[in-house]
N, C-alpha and C positions, 0 to 999 in steps of 0.2 A: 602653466598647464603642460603636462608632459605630451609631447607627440608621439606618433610610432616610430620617428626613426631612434628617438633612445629608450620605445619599449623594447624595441628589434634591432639589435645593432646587426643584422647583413646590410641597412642600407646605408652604413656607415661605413661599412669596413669596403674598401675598394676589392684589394683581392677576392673576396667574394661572388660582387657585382661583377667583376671582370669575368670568374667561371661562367655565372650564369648567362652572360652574353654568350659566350665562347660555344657553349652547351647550344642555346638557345637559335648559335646560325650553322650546326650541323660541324663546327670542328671539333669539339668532343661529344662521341658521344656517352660509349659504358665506362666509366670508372672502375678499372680492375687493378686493383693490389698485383704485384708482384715480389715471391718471397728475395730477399735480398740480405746473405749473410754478414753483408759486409757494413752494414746501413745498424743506427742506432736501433731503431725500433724494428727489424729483421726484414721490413719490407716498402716496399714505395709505390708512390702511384707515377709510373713517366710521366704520361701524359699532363698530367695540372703540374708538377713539379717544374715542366721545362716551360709550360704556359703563364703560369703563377710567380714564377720563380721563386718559391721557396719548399720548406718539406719539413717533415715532424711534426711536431705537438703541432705546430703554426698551421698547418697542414690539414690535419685531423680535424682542427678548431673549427675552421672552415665547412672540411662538408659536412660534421655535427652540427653547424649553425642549418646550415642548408637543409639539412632534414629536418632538421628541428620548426622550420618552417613551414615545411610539405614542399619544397622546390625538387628534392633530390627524394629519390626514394633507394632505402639503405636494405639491400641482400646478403645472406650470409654467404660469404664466399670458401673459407677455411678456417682450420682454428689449430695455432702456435703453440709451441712448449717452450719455454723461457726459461733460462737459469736465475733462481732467486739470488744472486750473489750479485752477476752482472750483466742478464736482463739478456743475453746472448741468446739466440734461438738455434744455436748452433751448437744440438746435442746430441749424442747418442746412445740409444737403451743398451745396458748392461743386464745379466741376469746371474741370479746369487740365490746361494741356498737358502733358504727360510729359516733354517736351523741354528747354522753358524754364522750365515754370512757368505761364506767364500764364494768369491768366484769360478771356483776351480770347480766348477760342474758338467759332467757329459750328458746327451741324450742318446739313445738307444733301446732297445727290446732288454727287458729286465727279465732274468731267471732266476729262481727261487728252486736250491735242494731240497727234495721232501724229506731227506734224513736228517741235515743238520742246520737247517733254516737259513744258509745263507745266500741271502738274496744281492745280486751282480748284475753287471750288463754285460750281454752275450758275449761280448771278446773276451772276458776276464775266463770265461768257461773254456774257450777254446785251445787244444794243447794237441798238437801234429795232426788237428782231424779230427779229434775226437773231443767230447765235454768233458772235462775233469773238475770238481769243485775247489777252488781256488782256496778252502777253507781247511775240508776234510781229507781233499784229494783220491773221494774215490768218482770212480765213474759213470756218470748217468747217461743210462743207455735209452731208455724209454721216456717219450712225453706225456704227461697225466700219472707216469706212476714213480719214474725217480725223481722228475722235476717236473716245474709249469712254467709256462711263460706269462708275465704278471705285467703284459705291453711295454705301449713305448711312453720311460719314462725319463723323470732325470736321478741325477746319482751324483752326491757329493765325495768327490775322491779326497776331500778332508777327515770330514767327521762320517761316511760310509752312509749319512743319510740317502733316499729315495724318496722320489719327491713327484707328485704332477705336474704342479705348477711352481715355478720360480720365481721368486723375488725381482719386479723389476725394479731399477736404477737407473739414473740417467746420468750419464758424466756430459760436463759441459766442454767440448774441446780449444774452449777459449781462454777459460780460469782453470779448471781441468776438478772442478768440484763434483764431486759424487752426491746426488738428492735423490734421497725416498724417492717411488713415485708419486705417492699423496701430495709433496712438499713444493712438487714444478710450477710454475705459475701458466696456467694458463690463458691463450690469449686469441677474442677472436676476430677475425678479419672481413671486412665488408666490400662487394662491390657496389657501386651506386651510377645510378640511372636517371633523366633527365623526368618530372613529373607533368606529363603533356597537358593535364590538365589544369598546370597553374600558365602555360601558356600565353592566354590574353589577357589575364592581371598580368601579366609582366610587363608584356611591349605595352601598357598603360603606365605602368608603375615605373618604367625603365628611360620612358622618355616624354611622352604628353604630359605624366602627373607635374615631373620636376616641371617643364615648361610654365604648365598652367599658375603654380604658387607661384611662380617670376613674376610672369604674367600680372597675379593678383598682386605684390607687393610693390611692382613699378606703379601700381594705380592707390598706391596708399593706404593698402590693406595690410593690419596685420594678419598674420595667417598660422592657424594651426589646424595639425594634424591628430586622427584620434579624439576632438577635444570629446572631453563627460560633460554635458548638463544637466544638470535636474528641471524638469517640466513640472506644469501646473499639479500635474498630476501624483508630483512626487517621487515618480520613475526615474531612475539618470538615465539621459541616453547620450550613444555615443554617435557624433558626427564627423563623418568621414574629415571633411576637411571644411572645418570653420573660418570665413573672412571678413573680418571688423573693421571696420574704418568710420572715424567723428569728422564730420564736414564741417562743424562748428555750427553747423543748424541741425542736421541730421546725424543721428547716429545710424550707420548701416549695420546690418548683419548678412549675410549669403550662409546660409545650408548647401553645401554641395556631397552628393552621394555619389558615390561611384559601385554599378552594379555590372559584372562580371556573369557570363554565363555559358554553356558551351552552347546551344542556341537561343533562340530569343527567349528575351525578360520578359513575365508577363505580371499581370495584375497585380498579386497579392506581395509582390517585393516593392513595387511603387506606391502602393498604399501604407504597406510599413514605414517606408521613407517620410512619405507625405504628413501621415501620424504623430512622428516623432515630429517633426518641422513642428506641426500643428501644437504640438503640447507644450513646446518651448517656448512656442510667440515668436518663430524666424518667418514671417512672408514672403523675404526673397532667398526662390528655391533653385538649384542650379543641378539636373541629374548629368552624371556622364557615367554613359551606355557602353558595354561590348557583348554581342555586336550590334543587338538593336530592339525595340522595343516588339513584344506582339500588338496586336491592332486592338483590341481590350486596354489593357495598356498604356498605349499610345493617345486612345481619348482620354481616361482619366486625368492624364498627365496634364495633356490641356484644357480640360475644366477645372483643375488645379492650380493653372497660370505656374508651374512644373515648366522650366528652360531645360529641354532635351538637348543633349549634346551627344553624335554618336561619336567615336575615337576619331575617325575620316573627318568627320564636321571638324573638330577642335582643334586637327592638326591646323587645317585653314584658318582658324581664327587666332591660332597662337602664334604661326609662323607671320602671318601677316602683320600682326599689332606689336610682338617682338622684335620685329627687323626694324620698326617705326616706335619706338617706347613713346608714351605721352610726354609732355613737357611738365616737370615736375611742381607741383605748386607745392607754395612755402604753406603748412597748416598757421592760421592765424585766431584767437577765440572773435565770436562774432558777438558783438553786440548791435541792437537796432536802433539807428537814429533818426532816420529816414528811409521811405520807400525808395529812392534813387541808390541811398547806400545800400540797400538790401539786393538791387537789383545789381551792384554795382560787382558785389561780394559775389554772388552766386557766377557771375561770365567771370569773373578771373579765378573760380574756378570749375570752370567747363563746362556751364550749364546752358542749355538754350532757354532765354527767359521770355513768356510769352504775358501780357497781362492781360487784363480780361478775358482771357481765354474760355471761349465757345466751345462746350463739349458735349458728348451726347452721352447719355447715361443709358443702363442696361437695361432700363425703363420704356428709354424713346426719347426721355424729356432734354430739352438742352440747360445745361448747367451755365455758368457763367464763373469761372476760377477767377479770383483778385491776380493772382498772380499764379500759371503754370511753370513751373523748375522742370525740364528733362536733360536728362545724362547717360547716354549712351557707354557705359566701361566695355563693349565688346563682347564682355560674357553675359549682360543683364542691362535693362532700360532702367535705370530709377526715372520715379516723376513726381515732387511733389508739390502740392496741392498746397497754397499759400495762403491764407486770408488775412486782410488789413480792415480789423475793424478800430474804427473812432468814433466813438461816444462822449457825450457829456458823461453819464452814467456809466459803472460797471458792467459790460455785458453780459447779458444773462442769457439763462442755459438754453430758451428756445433759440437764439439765435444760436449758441453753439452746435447745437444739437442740428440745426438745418445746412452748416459749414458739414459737417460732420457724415450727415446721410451722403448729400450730393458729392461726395468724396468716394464715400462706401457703392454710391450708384455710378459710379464715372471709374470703379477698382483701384483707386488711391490707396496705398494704405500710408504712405508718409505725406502724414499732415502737419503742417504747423501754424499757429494762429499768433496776430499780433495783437494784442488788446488793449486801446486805451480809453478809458484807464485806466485796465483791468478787468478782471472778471469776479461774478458775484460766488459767495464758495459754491452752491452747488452746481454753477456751471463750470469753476475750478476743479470737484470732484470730476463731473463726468469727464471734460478734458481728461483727466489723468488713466482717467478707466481706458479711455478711448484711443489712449497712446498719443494724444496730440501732443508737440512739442508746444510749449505755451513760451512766450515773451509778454509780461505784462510792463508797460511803460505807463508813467503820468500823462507825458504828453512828447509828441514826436517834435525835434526840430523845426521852424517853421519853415527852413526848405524842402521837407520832405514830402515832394510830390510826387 
C-alpha cells in the first residue's frame, strides 16, 4: 500500500524538512533570489544556500517541491536573459541596422534636402555655421522650404539606411556570442515566502505524527499512511493513517484521521470521518484534532465512541508511553484447548482477564460476559467480549444471537465465541454476518477449566 511519504517525497527528503523548520521558527523568512554573475544558474538564494548547504538544480528542486505542496508560496520576483550557448546571464544589448546588419549606426535629428532628397543627421549638414548638403553641396537656408527635419532617428553609416528602430542583439560577454533578440533564452525568477496557513499541519506532521506511528508500531501495529479502502459501499476512501495488528484472537483495525483547521473543527468534517470508518467496518476510531473540536462536534464525536485527541493531549500520551515502550511480545498463532489456556494466552499478552464479568448494558440490564479481555494500547481501550459455550449439540443461532446482542448492549464490537461442538450453519452464517470471530472445537481438553 503506498503511503504519503512516497506519494510526497518532501518528507523524505531531509533538506527540505530542514527549511521548513528553519522557515517555520522565524530564521528564514522571504526567500529572495539574488542576481549572481558568477554562479551557474546567474543567481542564488544565501540564505537556504548557507542553511541547506547546497545550491542549484538541488536547490530549485527543493523549493519546487515545497510549493508544489502549498508550504512555500512562489512570487515573481525578475526575469533573466541567458546566452543559449552557455547559459550565461551575462549579457549586453547591441543595436544594428535592420538593413545590413552593421553595427555602425548613429542616433540623432535626421535632415532631409527638399532638392535633392538626401536625407543625413544634422552634423553631416553642418559646414563653418552654416547647412550645406553633404550630397549637392548647395545651401539650405530655410526650414519647411529647403529642408525638413524628419526627427530623431538612426542612420546606418554602412549602407546610409535611416531607421527608427534598431535591431537588437545581445552579445554574451562570457563566450562573446552575438543572439537575435528572438533567440535569448529567457528566464524567470521567484521569491518564496513561508504559507502560515499550513502552519498547524506542520508542527503535527513535523513531530506528534512521526511520534504517534512509533508509538503505534512499538504496540504491534502495522501502520500506513494514506491507505485507500473500498467500503460496503463501493466508494474507496482514503484513511489518514491506518493500524493493523492480529492478536491471534483478534484482528484489530484503528481509523485514525487527522483534522487541521485555522479554528475550530466542527460537525460536518467529523461526520465525513465517521462515514468513511462506518462504510469500511473500522469501529476503532481515533481523531487527532488542531486545534480543537466545536461543541456540535465534540458530541457527536462522543456518541460515536470517536477517541478525540487534541495535539496538547497526544503530546502527553506519546511522550509518556515512548520514554516507557511496552515490553515486546513475541506474536504466536492461537489455537483453543482450554479456558485456562485461552486465559493464559490473552495476560502474556497484556490483557486484563476478567471472567464472568458483570456488566451493565445501555439497556440497564446486567450482562454476564464468560470471559471480559480489556487492553489498554494508550491511544484506545480494546475489550473483548469472550464466550465459552459447551454443548452436547451444535450451538444454535438463538443462543448465538443472545451472546451477540448483550455484546451489541454492553458496546462490544470485538467478539469472539468458542463452540463446542460447534455451531449449526445458520448460526455459523450469522456469526460471520456479525463479525464474530468463531473457534469451533469437538471437544476441549479435559483440563480446561
Amino acid at each position: 500500500m503506498e503511503t504519503d511519504q512516497q506519494k510526497n517525497g518532501i518528507w523524505t527528503n531531509q533538506k527540505a524538512m530542514l527549511l521548513v523548520t528553519e522557515m517555520m521558527a522565524g530564521r528564514i523568512v522571504d526567500i529572495r533570489p539574488q542576481v549572481d554573475f558568477t554562479s551557474e544558474m546567474g543567481f542564488n538564494y544565501p540564505s537556504v544556500e548557507k542553511a541547506l548547504d547546497i545550491k542549484g538544480d538541488e536547490l530549485l528542486e527543493v523549493l519546487q517541491s515545497l510549493t508544489e505542496a502549498d508550504i512555500l508560496r512562489e512570487k515573481f520576483f525578475d526575469r533573466l536573459l541567458r546566452c543559449p550557448q552557455c547559459r550565461s546571464i551575462n549579457l549586453r544589448p547591441t543595436t544594428h541596422c535592420p538593413k545590413c546588419g552593421s553595427g555602425y549606426i548613429a542616433r540623432g535629428r535626421v535632415l532631409e534636402h527638399s532638392a535633392c532628397k538626401y536625407a543625413g543627421l544634422e552634423e553631416e549638414f553642418i559646414s563653418k555655421g552654416r547647412y550645406i548638403c553633404p550630397k549637392c553641396h548647395q545651401e539650405m537656408r530655410t526650414s519647411g522650404v529647403d529642408y525638413q527635419s524628419l526627427g530623431l532617428l538612426y542612420k546606418c553609416h554602412d549602407c546610409h539606411e535611416t531607421f527608427r528602430l534598431p535591431l537588437i542583439k545581445w552579445q554574451c560577454l562570457k563566450c562573446a556570442t552575438v543572439t537575435d533578440e528572438d533567440k535569448v533564452t529567457e528566464l524567470n525568477i521567484y521569491y518564496y515566502s513561508f504559507n502560515e496557513d499550513k502552519r498547524s499541519w506542520l508542527e503535527f506532521e513535523l513531530r506528534p505524527k512521526i511520534q504517534l506511528i512509533e508509538f503505534l508500531r512499538q504496540r504491534g501495529y502495522k501502520v500506513a499512511e494514506k491507505a485507500a479502502i473500498k467500503g460496503r459501499s463501493g466508494a474507496e476512501h482514503e484513511i489518514d493513517i491506518l493500524a493493523t495488528r492480529d492478536d491471534g484472537i483478534i484482528d484489530y483495525t484503528i481509523a485514525i484521521g487527522v483534522k487541521v483547521a485555522g479554528d475550530k473543527i466542527e460537525l460536518g468534517e467529523i461526520f465525513d470521518f465517521d462515514d468513511k470508518a462506518y462504510d469500511v467496518g473500522i469501529h476503532d476510531k481515533v481523531l487527532v484534532v488542531v486545534p480543537e473540536l466545536g461543541r456540535e462536534a465534540e458530541k457527536f464525536a462522543s456518541q460515536q465512541r470517536i477517541k478525540v485527541l487534541e495535539v496538547r493531549d497526544l503530546d502527553t500520551v506519546l511522550i509518556g508511553n515512548i520514554a516507557t515502550p511496552p515490553k515486546e511480545v513475541k506474536l504466536e498463532p492461537f489455537k483453543f484447548e482450554s479456558k485456562k489456556q485461552l486465559i493464559d494466552y490473552l495476560m502474556r499478552h497484556g490483557y486484563d482477564v476478567k471472567e464472568n464479568a458483570i456488566v451493565k448494558g445501555k439497556s440497564g440490564a446486567d450482562h454476564n460476559i464468560g470471559i471480559l479481555a480489556t487492553k489498554d494500547d494508550g491511544i484506545i481501550t480494546h475489550r473483548i467480549a469472550i464466550g465459552v459455550l459447551e454443548f452436547e449439540q451444535p450451538v444454535d443461532l438463538a443462543t448465538v444471537f443472545e451472546f451477540d446482542d448483550k455484546a451489541y448492549d454492553i458496546g462490544i464490537m470485538d467478539k469472539v465465541l468458542i463452540a463446542t461442538p460447534g455451531l449449526t450453519p445458520e448460526a455459523r452464517q450469522f456469526a460471520k454476518r456479525q463479525k464474530i470471530r468463531l473457534f469451533e472445537i469437538e471437544a476441549p481438553e479435559p483440563s480446561g477449566n
